[in-house]
MITOR-890300 format. One record per residue: residue number from 1; x, y, z of N, C-alpha, C in turn; residue in three letters. Coordinates in nm, 4 decimals. Each point is the difference from the previous one (the first is absolute). Example, Ala and Ser with C-alpha at 12.3 -4.5 7.8 and 13.67 -1.06 7.14 Angstrom:
<rs>
R/roke/n_east/n_north/n_up/ca_east/ca_north/ca_up/c_east/c_north/c_up/marke
R/1/1.3190/-0.5690/0.7800/-0.0890/0.1190/0.0000/0.0900/0.1200/0.0000/Ala
R/2/-0.0350/0.1050/-0.0720/0.0820/0.1190/0.0060/-0.0770/0.1090/0.0730/Ser
</rs>
This chain:
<rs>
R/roke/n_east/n_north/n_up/ca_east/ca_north/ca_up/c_east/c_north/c_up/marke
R/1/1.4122/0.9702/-1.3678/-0.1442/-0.0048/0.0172/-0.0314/-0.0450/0.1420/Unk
R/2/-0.0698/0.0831/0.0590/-0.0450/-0.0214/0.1631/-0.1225/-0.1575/-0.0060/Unk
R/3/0.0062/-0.0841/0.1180/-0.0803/-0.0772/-0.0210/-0.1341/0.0185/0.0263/Unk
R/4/-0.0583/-0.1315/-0.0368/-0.1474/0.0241/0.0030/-0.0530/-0.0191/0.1579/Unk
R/5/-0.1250/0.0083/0.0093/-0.0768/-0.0278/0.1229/-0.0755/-0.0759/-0.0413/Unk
R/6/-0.0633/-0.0864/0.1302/-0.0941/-0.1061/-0.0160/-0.1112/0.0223/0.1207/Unk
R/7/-0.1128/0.0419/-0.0070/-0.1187/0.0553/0.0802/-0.0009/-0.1515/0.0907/Unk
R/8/-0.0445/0.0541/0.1494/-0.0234/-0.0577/0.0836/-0.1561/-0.0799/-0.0243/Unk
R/9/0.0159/-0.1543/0.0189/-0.1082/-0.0960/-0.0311/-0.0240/-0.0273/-0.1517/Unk
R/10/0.1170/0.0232/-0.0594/-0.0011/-0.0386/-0.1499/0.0715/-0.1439/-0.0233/Unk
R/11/-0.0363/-0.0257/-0.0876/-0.0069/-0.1617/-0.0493/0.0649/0.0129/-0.1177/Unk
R/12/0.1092/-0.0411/-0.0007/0.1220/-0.0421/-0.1474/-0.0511/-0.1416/-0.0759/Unk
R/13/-0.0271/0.0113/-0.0938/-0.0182/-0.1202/-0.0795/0.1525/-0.1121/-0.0422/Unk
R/14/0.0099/-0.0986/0.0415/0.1245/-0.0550/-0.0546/0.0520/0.0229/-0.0708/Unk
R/15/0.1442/-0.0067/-0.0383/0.0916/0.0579/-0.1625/-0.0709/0.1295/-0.0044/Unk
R/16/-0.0223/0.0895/0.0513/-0.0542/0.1742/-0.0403/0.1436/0.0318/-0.0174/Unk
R/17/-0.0296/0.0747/-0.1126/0.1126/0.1346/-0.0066/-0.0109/0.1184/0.0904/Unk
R/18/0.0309/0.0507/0.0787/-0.0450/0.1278/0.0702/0.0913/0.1218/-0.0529/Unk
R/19/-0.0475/0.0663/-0.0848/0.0505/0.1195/-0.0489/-0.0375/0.1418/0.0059/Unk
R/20/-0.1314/0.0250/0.1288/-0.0039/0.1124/0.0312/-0.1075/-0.0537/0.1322/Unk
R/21/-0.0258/0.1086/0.0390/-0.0919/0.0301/0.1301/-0.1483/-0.0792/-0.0531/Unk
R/22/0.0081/-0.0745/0.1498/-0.1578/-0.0635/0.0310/-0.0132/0.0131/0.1028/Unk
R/23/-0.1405/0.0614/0.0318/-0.0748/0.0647/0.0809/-0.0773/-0.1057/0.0815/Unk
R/24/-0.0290/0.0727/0.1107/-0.0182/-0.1128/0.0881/-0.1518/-0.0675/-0.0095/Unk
R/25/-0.0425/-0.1011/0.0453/-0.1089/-0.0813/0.0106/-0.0576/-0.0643/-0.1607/Unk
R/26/0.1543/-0.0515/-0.0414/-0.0811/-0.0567/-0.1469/0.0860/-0.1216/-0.0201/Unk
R/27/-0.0947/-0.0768/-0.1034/0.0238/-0.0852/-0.0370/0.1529/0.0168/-0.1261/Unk
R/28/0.0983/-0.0084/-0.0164/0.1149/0.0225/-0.1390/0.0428/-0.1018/-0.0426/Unk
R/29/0.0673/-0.0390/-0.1540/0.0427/-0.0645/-0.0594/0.0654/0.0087/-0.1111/Unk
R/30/0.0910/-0.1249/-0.0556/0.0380/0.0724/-0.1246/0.1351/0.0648/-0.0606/Unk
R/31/0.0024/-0.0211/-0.1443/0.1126/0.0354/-0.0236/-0.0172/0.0982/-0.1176/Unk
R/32/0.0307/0.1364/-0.0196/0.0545/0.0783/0.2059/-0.1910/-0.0359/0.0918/Unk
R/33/0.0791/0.0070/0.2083/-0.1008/0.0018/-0.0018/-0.1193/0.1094/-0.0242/Unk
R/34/-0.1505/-0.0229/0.0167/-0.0975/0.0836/0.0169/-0.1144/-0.0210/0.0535/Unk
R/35/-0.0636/0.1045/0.0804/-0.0923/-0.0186/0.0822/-0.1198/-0.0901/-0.0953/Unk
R/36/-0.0358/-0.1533/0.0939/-0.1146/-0.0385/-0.0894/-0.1353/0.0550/0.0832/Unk
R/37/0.0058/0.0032/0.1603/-0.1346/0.0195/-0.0283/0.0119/0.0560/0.1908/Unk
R/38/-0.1034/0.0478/0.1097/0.0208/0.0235/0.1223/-0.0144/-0.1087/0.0383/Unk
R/39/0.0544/0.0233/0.1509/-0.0663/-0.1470/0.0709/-0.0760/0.0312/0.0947/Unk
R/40/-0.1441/-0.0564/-0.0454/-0.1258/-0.0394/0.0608/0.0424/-0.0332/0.1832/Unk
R/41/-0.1561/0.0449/0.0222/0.0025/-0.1219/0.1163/-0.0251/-0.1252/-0.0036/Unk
R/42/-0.0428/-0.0475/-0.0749/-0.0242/-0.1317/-0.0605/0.1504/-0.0802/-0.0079/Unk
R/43/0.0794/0.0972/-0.0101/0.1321/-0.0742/-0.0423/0.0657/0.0216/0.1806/Unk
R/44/-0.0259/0.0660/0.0687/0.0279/-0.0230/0.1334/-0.0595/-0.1040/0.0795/Unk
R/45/-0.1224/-0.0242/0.0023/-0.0910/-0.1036/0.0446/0.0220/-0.1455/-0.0322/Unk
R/46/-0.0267/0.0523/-0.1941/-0.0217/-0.1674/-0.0227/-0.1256/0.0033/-0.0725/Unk
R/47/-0.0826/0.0425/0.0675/-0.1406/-0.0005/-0.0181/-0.0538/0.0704/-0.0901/Unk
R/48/-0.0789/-0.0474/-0.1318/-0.0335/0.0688/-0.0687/-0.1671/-0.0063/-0.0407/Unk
R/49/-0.0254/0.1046/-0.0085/-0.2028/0.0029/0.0321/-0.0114/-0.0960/0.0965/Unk
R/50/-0.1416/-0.0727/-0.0708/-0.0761/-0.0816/0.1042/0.0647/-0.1817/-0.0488/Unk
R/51/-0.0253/-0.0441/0.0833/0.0282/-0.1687/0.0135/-0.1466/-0.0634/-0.0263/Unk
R/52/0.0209/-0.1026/-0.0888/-0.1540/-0.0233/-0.0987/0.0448/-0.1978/0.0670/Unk
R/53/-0.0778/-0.0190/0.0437/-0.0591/-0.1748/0.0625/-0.0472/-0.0858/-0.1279/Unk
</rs>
């Protein structure tokens, strides 16, 4: 069995199983892993909506 790939700017969740192709710009995890979700810009920044005083 040829191995898998792992998409450029993807994020492995700790202990993941990786048992096939993940595509790039996402969040993965899991056993096996699987894509949970994209990653935001919010998750590049930091910053999420507005900042409340």
């Amino acid at each position: 069995m040829p191995g898998v790939t792992i998409g450029e700017n993807t994020i492995i969740g700790a202990n993941s199983v990786v048992t096939h192709d993940i595509p790039a710009n996402v969040i993965a995890a899991g056993n096996p892993c699987r894509v949970l979700r994209p990653i935001t810009a919010a998750d590049k920044t930091g910053f999420v909506g507005q900042d409340f005083v």
